[in-house]
mmCIF file of the protein (N, C-alpha, C, O) and its ligand, coordinates in Angstrom:
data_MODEL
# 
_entry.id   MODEL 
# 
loop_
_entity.id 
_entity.type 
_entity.pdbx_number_of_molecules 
1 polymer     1 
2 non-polymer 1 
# 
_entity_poly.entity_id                      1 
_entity_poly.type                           'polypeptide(L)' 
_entity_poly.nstd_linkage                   no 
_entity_poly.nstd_monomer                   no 
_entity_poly.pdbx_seq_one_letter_code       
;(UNK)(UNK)(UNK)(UNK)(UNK)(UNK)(UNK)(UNK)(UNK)(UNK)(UNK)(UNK)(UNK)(UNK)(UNK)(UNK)
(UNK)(UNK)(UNK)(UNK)(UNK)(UNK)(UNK)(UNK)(UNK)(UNK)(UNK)(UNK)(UNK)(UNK)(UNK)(UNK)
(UNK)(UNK)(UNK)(UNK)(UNK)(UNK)(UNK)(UNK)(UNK)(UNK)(UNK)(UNK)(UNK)
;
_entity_poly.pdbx_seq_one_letter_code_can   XXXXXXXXXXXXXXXXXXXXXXXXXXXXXXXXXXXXXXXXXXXXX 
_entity_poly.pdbx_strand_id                 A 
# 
loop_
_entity_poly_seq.entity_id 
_entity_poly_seq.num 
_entity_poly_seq.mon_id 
_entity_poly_seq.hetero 
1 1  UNK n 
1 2  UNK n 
1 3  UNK n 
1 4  UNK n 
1 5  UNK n 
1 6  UNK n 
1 7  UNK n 
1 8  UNK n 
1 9  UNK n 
1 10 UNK n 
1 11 UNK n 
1 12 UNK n 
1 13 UNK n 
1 14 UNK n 
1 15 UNK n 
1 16 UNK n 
1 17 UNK n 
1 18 UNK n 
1 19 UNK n 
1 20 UNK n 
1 21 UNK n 
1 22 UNK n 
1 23 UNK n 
1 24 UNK n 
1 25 UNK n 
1 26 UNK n 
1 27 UNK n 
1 28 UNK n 
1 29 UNK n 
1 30 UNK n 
1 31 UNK n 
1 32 UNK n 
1 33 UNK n 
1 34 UNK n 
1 35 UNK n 
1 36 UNK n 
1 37 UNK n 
1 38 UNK n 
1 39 UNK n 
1 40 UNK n 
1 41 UNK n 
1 42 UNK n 
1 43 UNK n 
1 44 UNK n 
1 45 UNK n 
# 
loop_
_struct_asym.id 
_struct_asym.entity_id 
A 1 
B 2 
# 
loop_
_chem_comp.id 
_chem_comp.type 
_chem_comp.mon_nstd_flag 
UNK 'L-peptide linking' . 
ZN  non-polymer         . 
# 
_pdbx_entity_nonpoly.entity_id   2 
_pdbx_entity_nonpoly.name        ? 
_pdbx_entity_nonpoly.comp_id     ZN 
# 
_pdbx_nonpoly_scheme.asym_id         B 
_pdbx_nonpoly_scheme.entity_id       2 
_pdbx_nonpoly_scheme.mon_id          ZN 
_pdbx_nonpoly_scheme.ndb_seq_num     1 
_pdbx_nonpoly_scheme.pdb_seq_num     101 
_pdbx_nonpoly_scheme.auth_seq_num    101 
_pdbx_nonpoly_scheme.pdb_mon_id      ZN 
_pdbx_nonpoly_scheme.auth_mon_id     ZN 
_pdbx_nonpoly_scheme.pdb_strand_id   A 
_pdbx_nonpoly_scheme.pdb_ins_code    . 
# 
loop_
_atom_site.group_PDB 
_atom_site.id 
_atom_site.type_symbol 
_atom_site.label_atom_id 
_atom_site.label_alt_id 
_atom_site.label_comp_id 
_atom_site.label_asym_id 
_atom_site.label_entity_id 
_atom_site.label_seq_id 
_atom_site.pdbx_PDB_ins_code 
_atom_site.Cartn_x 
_atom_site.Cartn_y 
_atom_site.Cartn_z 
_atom_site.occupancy 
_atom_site.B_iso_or_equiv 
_atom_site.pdbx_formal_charge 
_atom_site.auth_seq_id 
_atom_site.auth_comp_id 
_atom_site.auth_asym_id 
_atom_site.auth_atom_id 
_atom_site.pdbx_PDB_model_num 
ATOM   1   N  N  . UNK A 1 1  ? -39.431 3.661  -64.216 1.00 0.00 ? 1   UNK A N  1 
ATOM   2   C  CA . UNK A 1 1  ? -40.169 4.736  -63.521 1.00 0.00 ? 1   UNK A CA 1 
ATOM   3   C  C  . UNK A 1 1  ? -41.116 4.129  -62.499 1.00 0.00 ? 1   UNK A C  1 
ATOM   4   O  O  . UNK A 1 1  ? -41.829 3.154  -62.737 1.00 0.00 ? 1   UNK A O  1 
ATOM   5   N  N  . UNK A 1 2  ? -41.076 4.683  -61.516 1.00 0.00 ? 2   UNK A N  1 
ATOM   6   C  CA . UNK A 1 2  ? -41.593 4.277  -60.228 1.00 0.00 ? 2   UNK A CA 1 
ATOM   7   C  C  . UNK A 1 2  ? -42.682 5.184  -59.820 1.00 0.00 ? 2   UNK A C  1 
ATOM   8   O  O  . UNK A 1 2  ? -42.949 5.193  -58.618 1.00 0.00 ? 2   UNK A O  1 
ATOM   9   N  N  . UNK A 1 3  ? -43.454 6.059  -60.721 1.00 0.00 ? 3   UNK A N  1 
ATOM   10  C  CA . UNK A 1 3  ? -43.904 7.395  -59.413 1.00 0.00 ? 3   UNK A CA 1 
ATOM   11  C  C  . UNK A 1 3  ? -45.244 7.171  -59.353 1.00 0.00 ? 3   UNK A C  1 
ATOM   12  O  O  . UNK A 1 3  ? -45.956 8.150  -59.127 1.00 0.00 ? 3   UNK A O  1 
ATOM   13  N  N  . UNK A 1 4  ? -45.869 5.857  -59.538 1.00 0.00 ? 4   UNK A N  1 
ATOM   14  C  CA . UNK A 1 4  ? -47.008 5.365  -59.158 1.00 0.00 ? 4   UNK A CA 1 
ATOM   15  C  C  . UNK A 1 4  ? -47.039 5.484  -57.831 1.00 0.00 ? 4   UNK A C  1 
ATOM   16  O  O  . UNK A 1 4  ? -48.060 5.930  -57.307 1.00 0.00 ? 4   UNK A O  1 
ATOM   17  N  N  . UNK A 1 5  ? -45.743 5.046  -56.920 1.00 0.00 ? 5   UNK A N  1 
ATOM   18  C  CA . UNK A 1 5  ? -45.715 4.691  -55.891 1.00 0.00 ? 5   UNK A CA 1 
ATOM   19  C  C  . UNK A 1 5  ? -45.012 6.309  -54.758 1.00 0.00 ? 5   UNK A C  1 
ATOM   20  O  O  . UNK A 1 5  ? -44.871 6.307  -53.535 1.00 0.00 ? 5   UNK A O  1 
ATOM   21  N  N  . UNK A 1 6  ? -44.759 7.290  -55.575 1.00 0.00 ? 6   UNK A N  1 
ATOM   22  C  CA . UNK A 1 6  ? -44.214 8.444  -55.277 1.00 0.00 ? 6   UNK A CA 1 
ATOM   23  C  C  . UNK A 1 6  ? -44.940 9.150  -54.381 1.00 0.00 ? 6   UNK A C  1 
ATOM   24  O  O  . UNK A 1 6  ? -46.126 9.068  -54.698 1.00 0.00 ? 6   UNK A O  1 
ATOM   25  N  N  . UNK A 1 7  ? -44.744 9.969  -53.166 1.00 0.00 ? 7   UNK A N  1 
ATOM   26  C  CA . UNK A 1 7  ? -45.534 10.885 -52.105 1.00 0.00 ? 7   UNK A CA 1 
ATOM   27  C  C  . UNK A 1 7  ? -45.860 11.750 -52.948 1.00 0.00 ? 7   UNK A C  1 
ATOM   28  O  O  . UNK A 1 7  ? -45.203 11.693 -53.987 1.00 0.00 ? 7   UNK A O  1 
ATOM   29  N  N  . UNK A 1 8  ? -46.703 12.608 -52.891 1.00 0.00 ? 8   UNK A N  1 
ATOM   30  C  CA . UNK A 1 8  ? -47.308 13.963 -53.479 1.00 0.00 ? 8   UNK A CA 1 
ATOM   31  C  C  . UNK A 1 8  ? -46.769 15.039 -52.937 1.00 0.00 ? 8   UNK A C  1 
ATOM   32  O  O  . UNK A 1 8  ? -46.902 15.128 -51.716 1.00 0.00 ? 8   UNK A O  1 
ATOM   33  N  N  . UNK A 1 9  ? -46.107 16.022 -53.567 1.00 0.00 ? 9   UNK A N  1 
ATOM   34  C  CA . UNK A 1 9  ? -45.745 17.353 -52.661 1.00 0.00 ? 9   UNK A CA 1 
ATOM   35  C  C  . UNK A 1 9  ? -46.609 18.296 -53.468 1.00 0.00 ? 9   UNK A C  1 
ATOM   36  O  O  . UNK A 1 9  ? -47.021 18.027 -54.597 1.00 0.00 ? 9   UNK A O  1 
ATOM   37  N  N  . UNK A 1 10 ? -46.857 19.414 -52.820 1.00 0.00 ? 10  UNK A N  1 
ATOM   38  C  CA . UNK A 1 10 ? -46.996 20.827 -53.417 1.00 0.00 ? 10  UNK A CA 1 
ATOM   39  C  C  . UNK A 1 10 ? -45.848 21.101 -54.292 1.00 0.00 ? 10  UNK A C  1 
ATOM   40  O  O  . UNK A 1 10 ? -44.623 21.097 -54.174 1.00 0.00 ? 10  UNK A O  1 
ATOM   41  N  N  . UNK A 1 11 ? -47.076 21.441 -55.607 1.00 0.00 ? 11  UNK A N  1 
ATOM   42  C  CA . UNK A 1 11 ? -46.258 22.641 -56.519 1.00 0.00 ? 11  UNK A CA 1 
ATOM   43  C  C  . UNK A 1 11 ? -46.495 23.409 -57.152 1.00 0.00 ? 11  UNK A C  1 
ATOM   44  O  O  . UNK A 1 11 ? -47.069 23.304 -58.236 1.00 0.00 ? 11  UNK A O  1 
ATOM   45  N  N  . UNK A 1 12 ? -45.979 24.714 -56.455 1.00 0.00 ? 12  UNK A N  1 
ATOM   46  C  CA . UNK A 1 12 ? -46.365 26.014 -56.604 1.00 0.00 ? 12  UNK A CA 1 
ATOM   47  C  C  . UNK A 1 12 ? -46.290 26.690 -57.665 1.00 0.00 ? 12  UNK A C  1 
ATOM   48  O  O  . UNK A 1 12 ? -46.363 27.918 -57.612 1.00 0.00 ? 12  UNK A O  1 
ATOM   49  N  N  . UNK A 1 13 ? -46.072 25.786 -59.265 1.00 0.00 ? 13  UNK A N  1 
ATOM   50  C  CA . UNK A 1 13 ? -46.317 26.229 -60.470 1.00 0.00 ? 13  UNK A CA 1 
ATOM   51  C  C  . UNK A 1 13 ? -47.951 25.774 -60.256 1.00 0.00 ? 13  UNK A C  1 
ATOM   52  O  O  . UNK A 1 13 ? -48.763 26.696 -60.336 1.00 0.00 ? 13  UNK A O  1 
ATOM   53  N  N  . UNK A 1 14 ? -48.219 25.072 -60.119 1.00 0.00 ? 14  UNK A N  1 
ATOM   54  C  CA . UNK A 1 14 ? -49.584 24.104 -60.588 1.00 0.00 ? 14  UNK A CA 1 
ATOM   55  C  C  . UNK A 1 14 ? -50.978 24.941 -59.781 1.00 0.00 ? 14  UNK A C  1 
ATOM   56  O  O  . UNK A 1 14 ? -51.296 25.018 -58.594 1.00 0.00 ? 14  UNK A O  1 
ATOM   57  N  N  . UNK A 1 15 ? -51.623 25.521 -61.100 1.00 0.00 ? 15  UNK A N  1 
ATOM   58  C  CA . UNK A 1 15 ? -52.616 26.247 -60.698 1.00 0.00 ? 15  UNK A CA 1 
ATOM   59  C  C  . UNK A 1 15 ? -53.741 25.502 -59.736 1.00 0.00 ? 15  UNK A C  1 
ATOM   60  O  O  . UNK A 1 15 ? -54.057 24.352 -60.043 1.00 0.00 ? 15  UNK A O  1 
ATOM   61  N  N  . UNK A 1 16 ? -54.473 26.242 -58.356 1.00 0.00 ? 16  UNK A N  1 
ATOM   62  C  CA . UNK A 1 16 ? -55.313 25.017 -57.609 1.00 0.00 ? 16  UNK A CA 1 
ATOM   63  C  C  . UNK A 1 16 ? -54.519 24.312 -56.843 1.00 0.00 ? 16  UNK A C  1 
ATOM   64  O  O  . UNK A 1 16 ? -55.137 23.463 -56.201 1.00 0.00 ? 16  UNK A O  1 
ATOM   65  N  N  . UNK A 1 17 ? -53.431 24.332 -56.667 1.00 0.00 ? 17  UNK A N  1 
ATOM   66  C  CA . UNK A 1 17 ? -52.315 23.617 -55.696 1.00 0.00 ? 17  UNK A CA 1 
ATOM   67  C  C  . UNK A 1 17 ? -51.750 24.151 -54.783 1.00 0.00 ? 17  UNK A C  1 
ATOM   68  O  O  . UNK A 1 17 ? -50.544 24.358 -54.917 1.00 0.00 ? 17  UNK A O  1 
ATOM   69  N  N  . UNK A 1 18 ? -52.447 24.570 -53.500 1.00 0.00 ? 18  UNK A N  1 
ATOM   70  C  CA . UNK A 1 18 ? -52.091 25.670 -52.522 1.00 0.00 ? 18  UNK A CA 1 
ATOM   71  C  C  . UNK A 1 18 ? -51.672 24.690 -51.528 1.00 0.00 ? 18  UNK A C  1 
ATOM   72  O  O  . UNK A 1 18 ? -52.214 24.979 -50.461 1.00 0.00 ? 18  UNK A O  1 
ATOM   73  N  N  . UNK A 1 19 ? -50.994 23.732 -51.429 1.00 0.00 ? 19  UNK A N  1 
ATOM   74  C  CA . UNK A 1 19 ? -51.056 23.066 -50.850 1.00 0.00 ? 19  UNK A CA 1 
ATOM   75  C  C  . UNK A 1 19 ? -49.420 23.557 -50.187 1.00 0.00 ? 19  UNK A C  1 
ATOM   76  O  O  . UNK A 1 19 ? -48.726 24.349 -50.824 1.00 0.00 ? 19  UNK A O  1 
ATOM   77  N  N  . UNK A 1 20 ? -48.948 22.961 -48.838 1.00 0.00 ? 20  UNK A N  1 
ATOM   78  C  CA . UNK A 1 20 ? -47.690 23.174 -48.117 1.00 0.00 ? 20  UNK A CA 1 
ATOM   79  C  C  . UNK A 1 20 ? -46.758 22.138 -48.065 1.00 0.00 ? 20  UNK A C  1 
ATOM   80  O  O  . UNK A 1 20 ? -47.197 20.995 -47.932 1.00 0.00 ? 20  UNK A O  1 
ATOM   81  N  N  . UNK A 1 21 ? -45.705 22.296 -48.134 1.00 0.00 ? 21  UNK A N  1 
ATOM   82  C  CA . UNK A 1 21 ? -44.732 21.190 -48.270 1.00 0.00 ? 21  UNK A CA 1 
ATOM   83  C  C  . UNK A 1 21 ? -44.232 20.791 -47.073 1.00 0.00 ? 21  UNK A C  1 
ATOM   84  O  O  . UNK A 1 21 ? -44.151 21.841 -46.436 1.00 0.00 ? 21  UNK A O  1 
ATOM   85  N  N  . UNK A 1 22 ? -43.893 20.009 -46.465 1.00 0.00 ? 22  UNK A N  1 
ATOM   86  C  CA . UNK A 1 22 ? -43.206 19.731 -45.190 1.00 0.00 ? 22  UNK A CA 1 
ATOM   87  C  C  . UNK A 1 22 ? -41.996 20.901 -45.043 1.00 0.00 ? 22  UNK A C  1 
ATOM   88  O  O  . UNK A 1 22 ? -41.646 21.615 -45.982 1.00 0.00 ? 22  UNK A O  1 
ATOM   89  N  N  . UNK A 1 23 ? -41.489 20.951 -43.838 1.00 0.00 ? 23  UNK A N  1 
ATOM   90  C  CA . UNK A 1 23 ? -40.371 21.309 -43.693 1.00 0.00 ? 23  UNK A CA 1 
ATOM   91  C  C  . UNK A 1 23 ? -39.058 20.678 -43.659 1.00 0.00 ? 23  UNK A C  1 
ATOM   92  O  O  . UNK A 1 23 ? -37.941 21.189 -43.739 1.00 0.00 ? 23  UNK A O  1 
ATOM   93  N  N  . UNK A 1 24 ? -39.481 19.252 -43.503 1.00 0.00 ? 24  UNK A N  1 
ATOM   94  C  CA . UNK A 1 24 ? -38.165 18.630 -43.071 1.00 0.00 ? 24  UNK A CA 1 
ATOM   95  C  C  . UNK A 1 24 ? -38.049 17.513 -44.104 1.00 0.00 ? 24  UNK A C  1 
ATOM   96  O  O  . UNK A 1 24 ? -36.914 17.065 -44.274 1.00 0.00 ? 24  UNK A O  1 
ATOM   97  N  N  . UNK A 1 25 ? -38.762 17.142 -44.616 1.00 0.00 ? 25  UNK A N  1 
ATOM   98  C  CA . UNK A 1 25 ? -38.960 16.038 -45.726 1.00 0.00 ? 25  UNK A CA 1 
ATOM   99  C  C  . UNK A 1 25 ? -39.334 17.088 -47.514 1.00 0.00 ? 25  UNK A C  1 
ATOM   100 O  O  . UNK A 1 25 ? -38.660 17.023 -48.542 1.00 0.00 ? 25  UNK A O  1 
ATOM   101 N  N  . UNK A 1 26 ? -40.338 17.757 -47.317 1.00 0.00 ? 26  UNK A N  1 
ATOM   102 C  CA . UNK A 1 26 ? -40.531 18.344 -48.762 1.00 0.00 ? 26  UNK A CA 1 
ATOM   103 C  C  . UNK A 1 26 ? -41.371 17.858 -49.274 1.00 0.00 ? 26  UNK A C  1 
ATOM   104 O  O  . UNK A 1 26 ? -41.600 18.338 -50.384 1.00 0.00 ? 26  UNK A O  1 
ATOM   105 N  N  . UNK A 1 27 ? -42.488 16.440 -48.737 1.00 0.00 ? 27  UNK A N  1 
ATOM   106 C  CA . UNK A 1 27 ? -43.384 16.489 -49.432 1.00 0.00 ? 27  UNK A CA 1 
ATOM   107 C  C  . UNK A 1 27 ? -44.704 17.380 -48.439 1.00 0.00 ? 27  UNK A C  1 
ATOM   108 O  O  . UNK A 1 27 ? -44.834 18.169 -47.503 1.00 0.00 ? 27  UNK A O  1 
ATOM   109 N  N  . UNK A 1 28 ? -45.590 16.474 -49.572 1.00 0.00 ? 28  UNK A N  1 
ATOM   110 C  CA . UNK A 1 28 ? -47.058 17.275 -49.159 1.00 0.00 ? 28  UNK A CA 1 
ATOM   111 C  C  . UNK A 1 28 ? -47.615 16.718 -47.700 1.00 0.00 ? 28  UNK A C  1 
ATOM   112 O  O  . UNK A 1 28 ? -47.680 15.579 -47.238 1.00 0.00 ? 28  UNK A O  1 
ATOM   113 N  N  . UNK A 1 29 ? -48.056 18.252 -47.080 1.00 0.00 ? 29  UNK A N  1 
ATOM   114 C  CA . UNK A 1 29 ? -48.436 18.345 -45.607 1.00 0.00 ? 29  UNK A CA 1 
ATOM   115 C  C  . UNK A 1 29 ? -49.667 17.859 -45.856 1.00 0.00 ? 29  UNK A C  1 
ATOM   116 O  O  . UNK A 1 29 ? -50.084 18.404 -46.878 1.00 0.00 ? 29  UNK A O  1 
ATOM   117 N  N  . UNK A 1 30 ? -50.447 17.101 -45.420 1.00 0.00 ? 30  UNK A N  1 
ATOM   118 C  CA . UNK A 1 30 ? -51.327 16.469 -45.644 1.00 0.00 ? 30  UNK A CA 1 
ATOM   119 C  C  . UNK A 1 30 ? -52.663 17.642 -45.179 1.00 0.00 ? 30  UNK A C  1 
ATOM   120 O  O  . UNK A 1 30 ? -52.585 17.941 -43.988 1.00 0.00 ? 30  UNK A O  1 
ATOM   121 N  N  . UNK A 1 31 ? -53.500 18.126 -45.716 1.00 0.00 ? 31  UNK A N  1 
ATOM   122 C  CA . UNK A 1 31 ? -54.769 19.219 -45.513 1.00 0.00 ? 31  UNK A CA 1 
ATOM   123 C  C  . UNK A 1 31 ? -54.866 19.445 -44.098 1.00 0.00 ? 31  UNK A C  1 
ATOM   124 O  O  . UNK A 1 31 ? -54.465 20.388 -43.416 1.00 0.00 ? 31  UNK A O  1 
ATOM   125 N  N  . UNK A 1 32 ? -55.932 17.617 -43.565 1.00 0.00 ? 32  UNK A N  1 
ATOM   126 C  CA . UNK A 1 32 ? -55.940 18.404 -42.136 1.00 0.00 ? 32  UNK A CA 1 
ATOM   127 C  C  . UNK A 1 32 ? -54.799 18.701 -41.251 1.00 0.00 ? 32  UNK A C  1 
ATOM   128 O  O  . UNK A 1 32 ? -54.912 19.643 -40.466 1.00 0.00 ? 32  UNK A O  1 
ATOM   129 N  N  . UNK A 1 33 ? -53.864 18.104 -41.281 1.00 0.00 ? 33  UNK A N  1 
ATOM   130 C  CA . UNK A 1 33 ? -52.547 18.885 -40.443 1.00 0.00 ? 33  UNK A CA 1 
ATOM   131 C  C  . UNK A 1 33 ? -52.430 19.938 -40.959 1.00 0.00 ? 33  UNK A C  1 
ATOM   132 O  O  . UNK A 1 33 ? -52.456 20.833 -40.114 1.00 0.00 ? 33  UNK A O  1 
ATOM   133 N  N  . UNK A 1 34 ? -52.299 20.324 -42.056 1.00 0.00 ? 34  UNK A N  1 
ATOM   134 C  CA . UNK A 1 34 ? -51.944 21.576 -42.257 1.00 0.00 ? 34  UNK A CA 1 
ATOM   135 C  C  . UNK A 1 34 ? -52.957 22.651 -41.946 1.00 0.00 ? 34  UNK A C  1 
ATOM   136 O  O  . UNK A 1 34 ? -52.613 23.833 -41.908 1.00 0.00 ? 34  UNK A O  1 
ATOM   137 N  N  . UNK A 1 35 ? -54.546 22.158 -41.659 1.00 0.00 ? 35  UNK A N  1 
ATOM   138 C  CA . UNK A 1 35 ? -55.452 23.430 -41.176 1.00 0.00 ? 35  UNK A CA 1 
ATOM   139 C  C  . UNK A 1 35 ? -55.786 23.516 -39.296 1.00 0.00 ? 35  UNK A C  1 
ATOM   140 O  O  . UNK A 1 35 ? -56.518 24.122 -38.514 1.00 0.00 ? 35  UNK A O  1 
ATOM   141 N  N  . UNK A 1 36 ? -54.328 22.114 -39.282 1.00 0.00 ? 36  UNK A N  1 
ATOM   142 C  CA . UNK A 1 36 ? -54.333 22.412 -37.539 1.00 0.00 ? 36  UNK A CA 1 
ATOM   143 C  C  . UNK A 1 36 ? -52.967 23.440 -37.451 1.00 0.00 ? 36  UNK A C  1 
ATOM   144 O  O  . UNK A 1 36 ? -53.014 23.818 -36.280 1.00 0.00 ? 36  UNK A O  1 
ATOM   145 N  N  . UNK A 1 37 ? -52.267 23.821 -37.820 1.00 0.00 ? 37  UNK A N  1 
ATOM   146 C  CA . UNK A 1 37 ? -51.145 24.801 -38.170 1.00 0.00 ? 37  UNK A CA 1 
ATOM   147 C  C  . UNK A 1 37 ? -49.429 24.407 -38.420 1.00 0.00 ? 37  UNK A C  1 
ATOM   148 O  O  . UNK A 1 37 ? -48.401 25.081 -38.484 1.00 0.00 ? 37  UNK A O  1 
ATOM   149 N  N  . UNK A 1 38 ? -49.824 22.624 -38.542 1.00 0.00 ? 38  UNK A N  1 
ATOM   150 C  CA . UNK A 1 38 ? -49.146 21.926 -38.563 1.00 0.00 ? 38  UNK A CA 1 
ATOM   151 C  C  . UNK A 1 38 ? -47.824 22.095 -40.211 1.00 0.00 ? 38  UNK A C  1 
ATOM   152 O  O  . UNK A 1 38 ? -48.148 21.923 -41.386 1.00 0.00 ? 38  UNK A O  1 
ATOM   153 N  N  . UNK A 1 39 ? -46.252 22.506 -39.627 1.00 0.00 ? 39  UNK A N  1 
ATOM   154 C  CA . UNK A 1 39 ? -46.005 22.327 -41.189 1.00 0.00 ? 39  UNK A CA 1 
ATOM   155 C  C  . UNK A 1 39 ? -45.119 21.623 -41.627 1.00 0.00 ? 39  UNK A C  1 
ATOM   156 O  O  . UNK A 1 39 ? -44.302 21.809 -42.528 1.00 0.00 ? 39  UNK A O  1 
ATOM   157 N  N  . UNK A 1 40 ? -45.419 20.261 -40.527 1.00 0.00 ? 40  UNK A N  1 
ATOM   158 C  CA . UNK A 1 40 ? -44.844 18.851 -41.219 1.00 0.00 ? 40  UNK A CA 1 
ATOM   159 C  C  . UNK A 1 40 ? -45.763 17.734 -41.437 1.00 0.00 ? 40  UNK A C  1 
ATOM   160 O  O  . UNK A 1 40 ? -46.802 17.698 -40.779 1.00 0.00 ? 40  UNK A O  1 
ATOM   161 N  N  . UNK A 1 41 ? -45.530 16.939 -42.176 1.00 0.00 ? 41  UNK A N  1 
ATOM   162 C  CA . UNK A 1 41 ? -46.064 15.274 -42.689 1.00 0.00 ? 41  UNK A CA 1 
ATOM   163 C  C  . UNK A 1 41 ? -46.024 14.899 -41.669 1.00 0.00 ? 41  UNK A C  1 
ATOM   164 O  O  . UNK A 1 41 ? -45.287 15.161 -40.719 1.00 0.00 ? 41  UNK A O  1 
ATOM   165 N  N  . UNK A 1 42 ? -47.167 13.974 -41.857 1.00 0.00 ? 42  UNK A N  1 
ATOM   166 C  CA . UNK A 1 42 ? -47.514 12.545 -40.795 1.00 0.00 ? 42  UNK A CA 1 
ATOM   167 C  C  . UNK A 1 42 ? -46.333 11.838 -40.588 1.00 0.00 ? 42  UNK A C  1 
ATOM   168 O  O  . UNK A 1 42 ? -45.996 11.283 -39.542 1.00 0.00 ? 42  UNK A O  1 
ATOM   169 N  N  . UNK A 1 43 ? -45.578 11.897 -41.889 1.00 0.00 ? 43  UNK A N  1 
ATOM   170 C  CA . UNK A 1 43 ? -44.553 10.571 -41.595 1.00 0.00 ? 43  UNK A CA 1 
ATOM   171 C  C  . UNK A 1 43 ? -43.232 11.525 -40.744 1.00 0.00 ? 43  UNK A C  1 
ATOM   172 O  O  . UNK A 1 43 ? -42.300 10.898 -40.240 1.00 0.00 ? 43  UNK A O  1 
ATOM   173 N  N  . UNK A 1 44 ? -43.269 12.757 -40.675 1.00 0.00 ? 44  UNK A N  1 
ATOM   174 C  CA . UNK A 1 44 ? -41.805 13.577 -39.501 1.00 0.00 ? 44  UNK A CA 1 
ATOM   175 C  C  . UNK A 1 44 ? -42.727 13.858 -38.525 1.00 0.00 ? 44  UNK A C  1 
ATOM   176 O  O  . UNK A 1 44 ? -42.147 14.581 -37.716 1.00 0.00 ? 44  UNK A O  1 
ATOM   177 N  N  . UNK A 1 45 ? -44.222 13.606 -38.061 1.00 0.00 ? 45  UNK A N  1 
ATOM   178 C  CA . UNK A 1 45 ? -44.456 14.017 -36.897 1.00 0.00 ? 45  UNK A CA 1 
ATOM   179 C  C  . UNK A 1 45 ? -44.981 15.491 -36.698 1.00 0.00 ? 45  UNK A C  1 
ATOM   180 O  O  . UNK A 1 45 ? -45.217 15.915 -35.566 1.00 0.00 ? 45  UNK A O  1 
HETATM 181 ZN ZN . ZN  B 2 .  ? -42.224 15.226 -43.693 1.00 0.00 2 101 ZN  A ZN 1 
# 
């Protein structure tokens, strides 16, 4: 098991976790991009 090293996504079971997932990858949109209206990761740009 590796998921020390794993990206974080949103998940929308997990109470407090309003967080957005990328669109093109699936993990987590990182806050401030996402409160610039951004709804991909740093790492797709
Ligand atoms: Zn991405």
């Amino acid at each position: 098991m590796s998921d020390a090293t794993a990206r974080r996504f949103a998940d929308p079971f997990a109470m407090g976790d309003d967080g957005a997932n990328c669109l093109r990858c699936g993990y987590l949109v990182e806050a401030e991009r996402e409160g610039r209206g951004l709804l991909t990761c740093s790492a797709c740009g």
